[in-house]
KEKE-3310 file (N, C-alpha, C; in steps of 0.2 Angstrom, whole numbers, plus 5000, padded with zeros to 4 digits):
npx = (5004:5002:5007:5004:5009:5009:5021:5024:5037:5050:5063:5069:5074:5064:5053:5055:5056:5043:5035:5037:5034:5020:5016:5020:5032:5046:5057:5068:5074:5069:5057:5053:5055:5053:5057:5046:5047:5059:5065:5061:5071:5069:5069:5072:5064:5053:5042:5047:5046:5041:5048:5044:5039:5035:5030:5032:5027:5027:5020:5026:5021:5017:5010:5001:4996:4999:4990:4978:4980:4980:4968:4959:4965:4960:4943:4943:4944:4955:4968:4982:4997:5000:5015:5028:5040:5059:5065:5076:5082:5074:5062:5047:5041:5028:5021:5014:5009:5004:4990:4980:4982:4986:4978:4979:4985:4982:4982:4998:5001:4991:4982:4988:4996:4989:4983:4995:4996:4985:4987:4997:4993:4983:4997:5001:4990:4983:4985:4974:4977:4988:5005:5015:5029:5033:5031:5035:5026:5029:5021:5020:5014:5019:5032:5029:5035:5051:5050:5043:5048:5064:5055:5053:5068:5073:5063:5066:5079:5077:5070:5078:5089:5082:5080:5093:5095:5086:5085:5075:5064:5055:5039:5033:5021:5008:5015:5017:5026:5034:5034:5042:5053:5061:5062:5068:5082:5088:5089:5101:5112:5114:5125:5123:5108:5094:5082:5065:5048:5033:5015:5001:4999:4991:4993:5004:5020:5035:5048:5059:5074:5085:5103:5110:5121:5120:5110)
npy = (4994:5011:5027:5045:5061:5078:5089:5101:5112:5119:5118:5105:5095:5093:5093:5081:5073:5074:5070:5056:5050:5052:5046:5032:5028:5017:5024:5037:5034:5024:5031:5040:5056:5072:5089:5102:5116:5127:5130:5148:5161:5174:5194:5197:5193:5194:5188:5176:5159:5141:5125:5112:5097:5085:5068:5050:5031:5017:5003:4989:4971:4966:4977:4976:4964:4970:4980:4973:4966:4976:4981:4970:4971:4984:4982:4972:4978:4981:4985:4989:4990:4991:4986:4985:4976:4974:4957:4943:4936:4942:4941:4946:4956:4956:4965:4964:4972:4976:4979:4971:4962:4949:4942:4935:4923:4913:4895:4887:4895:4894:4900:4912:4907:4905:4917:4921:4914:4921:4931:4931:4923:4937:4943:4938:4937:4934:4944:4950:4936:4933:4928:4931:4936:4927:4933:4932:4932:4934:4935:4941:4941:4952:4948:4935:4922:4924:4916:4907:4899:4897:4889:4879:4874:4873:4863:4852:4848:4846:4833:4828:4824:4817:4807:4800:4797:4787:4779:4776:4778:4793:4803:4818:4830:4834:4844:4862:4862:4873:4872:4859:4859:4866:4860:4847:4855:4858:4846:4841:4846:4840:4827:4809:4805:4805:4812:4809:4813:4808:4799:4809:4821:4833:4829:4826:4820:4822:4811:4807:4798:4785:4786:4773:4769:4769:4765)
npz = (5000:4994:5002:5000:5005:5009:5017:5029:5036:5048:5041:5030:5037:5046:5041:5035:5046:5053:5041:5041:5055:5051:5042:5046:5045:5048:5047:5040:5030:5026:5017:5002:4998:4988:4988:4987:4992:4997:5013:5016:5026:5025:5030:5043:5048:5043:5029:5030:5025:5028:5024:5012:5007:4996:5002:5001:5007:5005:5009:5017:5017:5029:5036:5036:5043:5055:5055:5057:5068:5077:5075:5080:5095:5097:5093:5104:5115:5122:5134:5130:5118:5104:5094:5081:5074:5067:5065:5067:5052:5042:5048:5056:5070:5081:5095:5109:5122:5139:5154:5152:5141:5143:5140:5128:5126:5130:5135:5138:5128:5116:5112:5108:5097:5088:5086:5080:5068:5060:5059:5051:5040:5036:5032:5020:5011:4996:4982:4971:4965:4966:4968:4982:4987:5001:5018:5037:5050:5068:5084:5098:5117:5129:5132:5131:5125:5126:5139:5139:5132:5140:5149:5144:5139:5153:5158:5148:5154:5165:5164:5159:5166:5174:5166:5166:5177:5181:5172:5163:5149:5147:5143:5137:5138:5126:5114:5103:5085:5086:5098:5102:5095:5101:5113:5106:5103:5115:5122:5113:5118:5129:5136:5133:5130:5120:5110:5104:5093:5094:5088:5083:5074:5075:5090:5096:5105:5114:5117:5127:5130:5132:5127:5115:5118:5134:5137)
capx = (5000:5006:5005:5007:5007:5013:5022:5029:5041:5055:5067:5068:5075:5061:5047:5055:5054:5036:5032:5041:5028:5014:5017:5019:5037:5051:5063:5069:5076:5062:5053:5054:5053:5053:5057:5044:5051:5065:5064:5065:5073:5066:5072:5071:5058:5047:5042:5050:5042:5042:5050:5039:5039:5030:5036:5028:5029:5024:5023:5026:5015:5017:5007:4992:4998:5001:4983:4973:4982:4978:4961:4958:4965:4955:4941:4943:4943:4959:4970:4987:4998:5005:5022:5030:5051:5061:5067:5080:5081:5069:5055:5042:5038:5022:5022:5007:5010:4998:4988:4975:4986:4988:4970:4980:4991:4980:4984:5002:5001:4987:4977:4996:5000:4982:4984:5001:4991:4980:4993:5003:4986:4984:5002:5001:4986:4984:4981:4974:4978:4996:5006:5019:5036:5032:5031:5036:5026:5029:5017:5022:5012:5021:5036:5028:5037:5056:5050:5041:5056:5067:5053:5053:5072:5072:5060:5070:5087:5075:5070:5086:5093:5077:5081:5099:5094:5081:5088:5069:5061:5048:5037:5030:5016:5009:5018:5015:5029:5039:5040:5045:5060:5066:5064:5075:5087:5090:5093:5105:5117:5115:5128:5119:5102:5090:5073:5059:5041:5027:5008:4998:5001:4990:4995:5012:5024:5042:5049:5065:5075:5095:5108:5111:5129:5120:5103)
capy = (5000:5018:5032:5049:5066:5085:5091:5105:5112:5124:5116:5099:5090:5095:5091:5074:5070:5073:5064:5049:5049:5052:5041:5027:5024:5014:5027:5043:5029:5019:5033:5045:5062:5077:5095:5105:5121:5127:5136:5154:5166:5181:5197:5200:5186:5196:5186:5169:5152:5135:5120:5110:5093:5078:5062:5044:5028:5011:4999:4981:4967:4966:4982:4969:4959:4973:4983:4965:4965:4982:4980:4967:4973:4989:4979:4970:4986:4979:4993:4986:4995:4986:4989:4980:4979:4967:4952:4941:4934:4945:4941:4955:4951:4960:4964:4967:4975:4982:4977:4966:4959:4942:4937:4934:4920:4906:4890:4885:4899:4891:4908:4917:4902:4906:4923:4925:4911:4923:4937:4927:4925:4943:4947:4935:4933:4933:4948:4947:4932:4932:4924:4936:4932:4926:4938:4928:4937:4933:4938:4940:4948:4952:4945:4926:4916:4921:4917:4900:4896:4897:4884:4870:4871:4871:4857:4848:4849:4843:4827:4822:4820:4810:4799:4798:4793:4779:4775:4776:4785:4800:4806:4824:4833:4838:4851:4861:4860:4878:4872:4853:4860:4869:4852:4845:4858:4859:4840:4840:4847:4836:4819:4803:4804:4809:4812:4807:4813:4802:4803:4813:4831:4837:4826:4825:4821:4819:4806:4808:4791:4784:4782:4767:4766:4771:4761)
capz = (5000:4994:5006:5000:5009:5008:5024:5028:5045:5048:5039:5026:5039:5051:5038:5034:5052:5051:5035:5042:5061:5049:5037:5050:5044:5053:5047:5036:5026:5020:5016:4997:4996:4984:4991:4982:4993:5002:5019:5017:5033:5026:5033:5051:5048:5039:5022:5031:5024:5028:5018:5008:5004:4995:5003:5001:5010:5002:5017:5017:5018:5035:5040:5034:5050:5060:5054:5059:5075:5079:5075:5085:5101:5098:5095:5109:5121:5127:5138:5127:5114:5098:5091:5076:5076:5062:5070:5062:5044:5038:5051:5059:5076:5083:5102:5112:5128:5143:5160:5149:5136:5144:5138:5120:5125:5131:5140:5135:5121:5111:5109:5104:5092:5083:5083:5075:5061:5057:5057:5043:5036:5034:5030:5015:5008:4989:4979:4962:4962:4963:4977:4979:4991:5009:5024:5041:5056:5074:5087:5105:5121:5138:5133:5132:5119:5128:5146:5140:5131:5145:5154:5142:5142:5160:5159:5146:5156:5173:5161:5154:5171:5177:5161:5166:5186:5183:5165:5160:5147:5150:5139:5138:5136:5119:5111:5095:5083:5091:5108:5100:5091:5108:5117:5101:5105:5122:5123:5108:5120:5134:5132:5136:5129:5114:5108:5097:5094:5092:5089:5077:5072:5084:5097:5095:5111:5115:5122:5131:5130:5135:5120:5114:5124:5140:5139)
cpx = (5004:5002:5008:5004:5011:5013:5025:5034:5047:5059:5065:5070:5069:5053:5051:5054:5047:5030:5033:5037:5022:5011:5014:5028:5043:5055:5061:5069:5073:5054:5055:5051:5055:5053:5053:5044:5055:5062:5067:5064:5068:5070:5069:5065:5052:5049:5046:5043:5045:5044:5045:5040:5033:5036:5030:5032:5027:5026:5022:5020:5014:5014:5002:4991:4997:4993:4979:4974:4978:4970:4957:4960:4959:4947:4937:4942:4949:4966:4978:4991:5002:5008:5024:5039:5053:5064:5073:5077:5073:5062:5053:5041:5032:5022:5017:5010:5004:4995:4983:4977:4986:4981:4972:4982:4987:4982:4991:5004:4998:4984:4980:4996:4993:4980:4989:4997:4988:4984:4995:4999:4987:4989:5005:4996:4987:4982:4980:4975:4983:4998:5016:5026:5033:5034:5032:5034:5026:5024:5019:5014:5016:5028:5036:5033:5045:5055:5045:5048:5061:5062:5054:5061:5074:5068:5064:5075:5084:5073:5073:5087:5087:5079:5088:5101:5092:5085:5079:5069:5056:5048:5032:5026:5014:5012:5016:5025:5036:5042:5043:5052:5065:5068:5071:5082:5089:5093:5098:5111:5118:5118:5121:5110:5098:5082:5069:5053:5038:5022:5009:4999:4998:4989:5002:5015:5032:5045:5057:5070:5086:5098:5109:5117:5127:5116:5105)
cpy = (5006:5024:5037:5056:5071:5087:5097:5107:5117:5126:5108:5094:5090:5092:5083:5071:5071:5070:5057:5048:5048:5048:5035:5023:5023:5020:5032:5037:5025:5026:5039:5052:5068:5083:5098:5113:5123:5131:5143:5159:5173:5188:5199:5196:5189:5191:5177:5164:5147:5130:5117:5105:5089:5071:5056:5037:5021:5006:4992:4980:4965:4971:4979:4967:4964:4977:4978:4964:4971:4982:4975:4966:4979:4986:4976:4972:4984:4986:4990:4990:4989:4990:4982:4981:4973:4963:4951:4936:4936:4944:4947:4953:4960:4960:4967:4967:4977:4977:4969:4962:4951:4937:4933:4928:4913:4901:4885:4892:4898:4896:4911:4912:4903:4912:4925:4920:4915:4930:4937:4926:4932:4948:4944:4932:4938:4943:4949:4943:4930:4932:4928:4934:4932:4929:4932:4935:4932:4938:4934:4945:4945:4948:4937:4924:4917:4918:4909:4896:4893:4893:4877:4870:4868:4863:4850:4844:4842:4836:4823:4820:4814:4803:4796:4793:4789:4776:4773:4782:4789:4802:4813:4824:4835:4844:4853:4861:4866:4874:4863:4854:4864:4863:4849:4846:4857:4850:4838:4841:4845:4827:4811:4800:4809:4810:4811:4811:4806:4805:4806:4821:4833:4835:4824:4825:4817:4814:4806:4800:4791:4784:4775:4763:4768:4769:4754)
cpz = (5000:4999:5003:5002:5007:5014:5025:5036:5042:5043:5034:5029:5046:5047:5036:5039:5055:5045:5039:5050:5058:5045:5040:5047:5048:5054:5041:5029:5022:5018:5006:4997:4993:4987:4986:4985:4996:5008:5015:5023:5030:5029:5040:5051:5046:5031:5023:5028:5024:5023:5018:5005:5000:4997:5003:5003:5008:5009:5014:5016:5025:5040:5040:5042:5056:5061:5059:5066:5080:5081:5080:5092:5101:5101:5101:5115:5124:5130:5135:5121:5111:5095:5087:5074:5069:5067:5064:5056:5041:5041:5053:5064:5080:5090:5105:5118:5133:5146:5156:5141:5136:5140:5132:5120:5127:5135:5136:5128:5115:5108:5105:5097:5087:5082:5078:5069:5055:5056:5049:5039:5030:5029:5022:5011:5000:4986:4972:4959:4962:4969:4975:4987:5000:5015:5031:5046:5062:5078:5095:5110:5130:5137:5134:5130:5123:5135:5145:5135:5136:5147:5152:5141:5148:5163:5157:5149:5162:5170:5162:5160:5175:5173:5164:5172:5185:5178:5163:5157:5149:5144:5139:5136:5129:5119:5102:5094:5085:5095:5106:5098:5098:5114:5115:5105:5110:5123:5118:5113:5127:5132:5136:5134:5120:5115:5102:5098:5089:5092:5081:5077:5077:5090:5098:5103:5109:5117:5121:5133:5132:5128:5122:5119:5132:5144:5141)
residu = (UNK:UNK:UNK:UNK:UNK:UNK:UNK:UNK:UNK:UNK:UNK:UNK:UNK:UNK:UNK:UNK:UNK:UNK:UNK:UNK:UNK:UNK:UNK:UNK:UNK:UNK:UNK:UNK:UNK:UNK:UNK:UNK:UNK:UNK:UNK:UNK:UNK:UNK:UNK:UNK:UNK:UNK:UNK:UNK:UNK:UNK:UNK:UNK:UNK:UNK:UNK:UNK:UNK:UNK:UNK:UNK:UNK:UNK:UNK:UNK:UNK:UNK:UNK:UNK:UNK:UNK:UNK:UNK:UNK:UNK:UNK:UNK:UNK:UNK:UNK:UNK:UNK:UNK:UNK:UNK:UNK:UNK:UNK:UNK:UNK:UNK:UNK:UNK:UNK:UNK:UNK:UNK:UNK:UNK:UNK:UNK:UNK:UNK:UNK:UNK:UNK:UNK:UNK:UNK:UNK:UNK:UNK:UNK:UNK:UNK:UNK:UNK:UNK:UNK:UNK:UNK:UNK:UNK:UNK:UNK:UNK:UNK:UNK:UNK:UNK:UNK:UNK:UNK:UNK:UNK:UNK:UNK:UNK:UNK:UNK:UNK:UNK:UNK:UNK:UNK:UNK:UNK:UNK:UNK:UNK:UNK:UNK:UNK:UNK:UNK:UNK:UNK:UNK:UNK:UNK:UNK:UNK:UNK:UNK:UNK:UNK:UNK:UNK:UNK:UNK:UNK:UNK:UNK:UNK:UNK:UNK:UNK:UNK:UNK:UNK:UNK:UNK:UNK:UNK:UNK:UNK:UNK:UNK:UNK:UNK:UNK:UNK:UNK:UNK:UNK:UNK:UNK:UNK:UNK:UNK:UNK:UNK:UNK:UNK:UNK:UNK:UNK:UNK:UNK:UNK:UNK:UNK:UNK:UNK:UNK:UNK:UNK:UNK:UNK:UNK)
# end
């Protein structure tokens, strides 16, 4: 989506830093603009006038993501403020903050894991037809997703060693496919044991088991 606007301010660098709030853009940098006046001082500040630009701002497909989110916190009346940051390798990650925010995240994260869904929905859906290069959003609130991370390692960690005391396996809890690959993880770097999943896609579980040299 194209955005264009005429702004004006003191100076051209005073009016770019007000296209670029208005706009809604990250930066000076992702935004074009045309000086169509210069500032002029005037004498004794008689006859001074304002600079004058045209500046436009084409935003991603990610403002989709970030619109839909919006709107559904609004919506929802909830007391919460969304913000949108790049993450790595060209992800977007959406961050909902505020006293009633937590309502988003569900039992385990099942609410959050359905909401960034339909984010990614949003931020990739078709237009005219034409399926156009893949946008990756993430959707966070309250800092969930690093603070359940750190528990299923913690979990992991507290597993392995049960597997390593009894010499039995344990088998955890359904996980979706995120907190599956964090289990992975975390047990790749403990010697002595591995993991598998079993079950059906949506019932999938880990099972925490001894190495073959240990069992």
């Amino acid at each position: 989506m194209k955005k264009e606007i005429i702004v004006s301010g003191k100076s051209v660098e005073e009016a770019v830093a007000k296209a670029v709030e208005e706009l809604g853009a990250p930066s000076a940098e992702k935004i074009e603009y045309t000086v169509i006046e210069e500032a002029k001082k005037g004498f004794l500040g008689i006859g001074a006038t304002d600079a004058k630009i045209s500046a436009t701002y084409t935003e991603g497909k990610e403002a989709e993501a970030l619109a839909f989110i919006e709107k559904l916190v609004a919506d929802m009346e909830l007391d919460a403020k969304v913000t949108m940051t790049d993450g790595e390798n060209g992800e977007h990650v959406i961050a909902i903050n505020g006293e009633s925010a937590a309502i988003l995240i569900g039992h385990h994260g099942e609410t959050l894991d359905s909401l960034q869904y339909l984010a990614n929905l949003a931020a990739n859906k078709r237009v005219n037809g034409k399926k156009e290069e893949y946008v990756k959003i993430s959707v966070d609130v309250e800092g969930y997703r690093a603070k359940r991370e750190e528990t299923l390692r913690a979990l992991a960690r507290k597993m392995a060693a049960k597997v390593l005391k009894y010499k039995k396996s344990v088998m955890l809890e359904p996980m979706n496919p995120y907190e599956r690959r964090i289990i992975h993880s975390e047990i790749q770097n403990i010697e002595g044991v591995s993991t598998n999943s079993i079950g059906s896609e949506n019932n999938r579980k880990i099972v925490i088991f001894l190495d073959g040299d240990n069992a």
